[in-house]
C-alpha positions as CSV (number, residue, x, y, z in Angstrom):
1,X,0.0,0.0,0.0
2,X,1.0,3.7,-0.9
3,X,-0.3,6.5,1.1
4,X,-2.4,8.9,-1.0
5,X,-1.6,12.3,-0.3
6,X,-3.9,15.1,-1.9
7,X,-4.2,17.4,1.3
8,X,-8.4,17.1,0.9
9,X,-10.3,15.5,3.3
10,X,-12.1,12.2,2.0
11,X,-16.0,11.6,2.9
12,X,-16.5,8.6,0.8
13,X,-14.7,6.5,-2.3
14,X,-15.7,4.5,-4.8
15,X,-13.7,2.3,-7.4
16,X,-14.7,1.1,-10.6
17,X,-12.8,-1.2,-12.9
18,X,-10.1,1.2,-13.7
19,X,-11.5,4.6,-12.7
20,X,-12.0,5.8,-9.1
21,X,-14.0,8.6,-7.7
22,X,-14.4,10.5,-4.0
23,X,-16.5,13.0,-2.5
24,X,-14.2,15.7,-0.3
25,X,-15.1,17.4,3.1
26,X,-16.8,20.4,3.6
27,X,-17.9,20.8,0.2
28,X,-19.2,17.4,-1.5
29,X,-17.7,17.9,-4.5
30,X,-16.7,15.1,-6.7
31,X,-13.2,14.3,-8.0
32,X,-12.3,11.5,-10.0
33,X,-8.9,9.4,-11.3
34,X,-7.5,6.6,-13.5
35,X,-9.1,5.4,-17.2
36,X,-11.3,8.2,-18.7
37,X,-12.5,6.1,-21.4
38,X,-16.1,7.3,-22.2
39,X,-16.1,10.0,-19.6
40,X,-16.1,7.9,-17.0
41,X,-14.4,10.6,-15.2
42,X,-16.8,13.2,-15.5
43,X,-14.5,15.9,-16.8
44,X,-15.8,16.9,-19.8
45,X,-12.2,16.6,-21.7
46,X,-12.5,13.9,-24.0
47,X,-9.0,13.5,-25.1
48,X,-8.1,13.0,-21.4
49,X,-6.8,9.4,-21.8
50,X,-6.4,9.2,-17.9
51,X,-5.0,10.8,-14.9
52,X,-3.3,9.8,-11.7
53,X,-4.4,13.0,-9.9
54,X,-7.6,13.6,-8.9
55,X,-9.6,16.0,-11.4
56,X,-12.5,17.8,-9.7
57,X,-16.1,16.9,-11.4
58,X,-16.6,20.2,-12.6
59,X,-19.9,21.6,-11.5
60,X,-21.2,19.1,-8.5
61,X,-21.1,20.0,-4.9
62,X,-23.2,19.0,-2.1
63,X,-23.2,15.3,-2.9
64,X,-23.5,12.8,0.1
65,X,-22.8,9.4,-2.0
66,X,-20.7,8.5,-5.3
67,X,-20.7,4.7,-7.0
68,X,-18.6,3.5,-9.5
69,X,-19.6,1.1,-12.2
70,X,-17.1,-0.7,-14.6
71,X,-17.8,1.8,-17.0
72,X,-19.6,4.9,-15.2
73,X,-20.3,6.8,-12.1
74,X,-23.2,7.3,-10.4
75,X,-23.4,10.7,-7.7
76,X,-26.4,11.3,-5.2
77,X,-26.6,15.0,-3.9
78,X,-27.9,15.7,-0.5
79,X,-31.5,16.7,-2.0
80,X,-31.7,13.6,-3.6
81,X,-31.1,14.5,-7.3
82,X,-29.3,11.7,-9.0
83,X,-26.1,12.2,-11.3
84,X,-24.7,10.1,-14.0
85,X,-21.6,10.4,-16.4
86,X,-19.6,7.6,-18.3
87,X,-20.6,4.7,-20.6
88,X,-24.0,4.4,-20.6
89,X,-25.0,1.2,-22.3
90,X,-27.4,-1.3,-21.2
91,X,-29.1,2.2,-19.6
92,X,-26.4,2.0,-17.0
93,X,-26.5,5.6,-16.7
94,X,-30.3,5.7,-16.3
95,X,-31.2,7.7,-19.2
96,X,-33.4,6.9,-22.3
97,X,-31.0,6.7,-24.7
98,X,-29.6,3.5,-23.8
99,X,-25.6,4.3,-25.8
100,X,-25.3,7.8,-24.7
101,X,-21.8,9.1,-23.0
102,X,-22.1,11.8,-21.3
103,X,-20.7,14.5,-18.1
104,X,-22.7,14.5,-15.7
105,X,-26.3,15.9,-15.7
């Protein structure tokens, strides 16, 4: 094990196949690491292969709970509104178009 120093305080983490993503103390917003492949990430910067820092998930704060799929992340914020970003087949993202890729909305 490697220590993971960011200085941000970590609510919760979740890790997907190759992607992970945390929420951070006070704020509850989102950052996200590893494979971006289909957005996974969240970041809106498509060409982003991966990264191996966290990258903020622009746009998202007050969120109490973050899930990662293989391929996508799912975000609850504290008034219940659900969020939904990555590969979205199989309507993992939740969405009626059942291939859509997406940031989060």
């Amino acid at each position: 094990p490697k220590v993971c120093s960011f200085n941000i305080l970590i609510r919760q983490v979740s890790c997907g196949e190759d992607h992970t993503a945390f929420i951070v103390e006070p704020s509850g917003q989102v950052y996200a690491m590893g494979n971006n492949s289909d957005g996974k990430l969240g970041v809106g910067q498509p060409n982003l292969k991966y990264s191996n820092v966290p990258c903020l998930v622009d746009g998202l704060q007050g969120i109490t709970k973050v899930a990662c799929g293989s391929s996508h992340t799912l975000a609850i914020h504290e008034n219940g509104t659900a969020f939904s970003w990555g590969q979205g087949y199989n309507g993992a993202l939740g969405l009626n178009d059942l291939g859509s890729q997406d940031r989060p909305r």
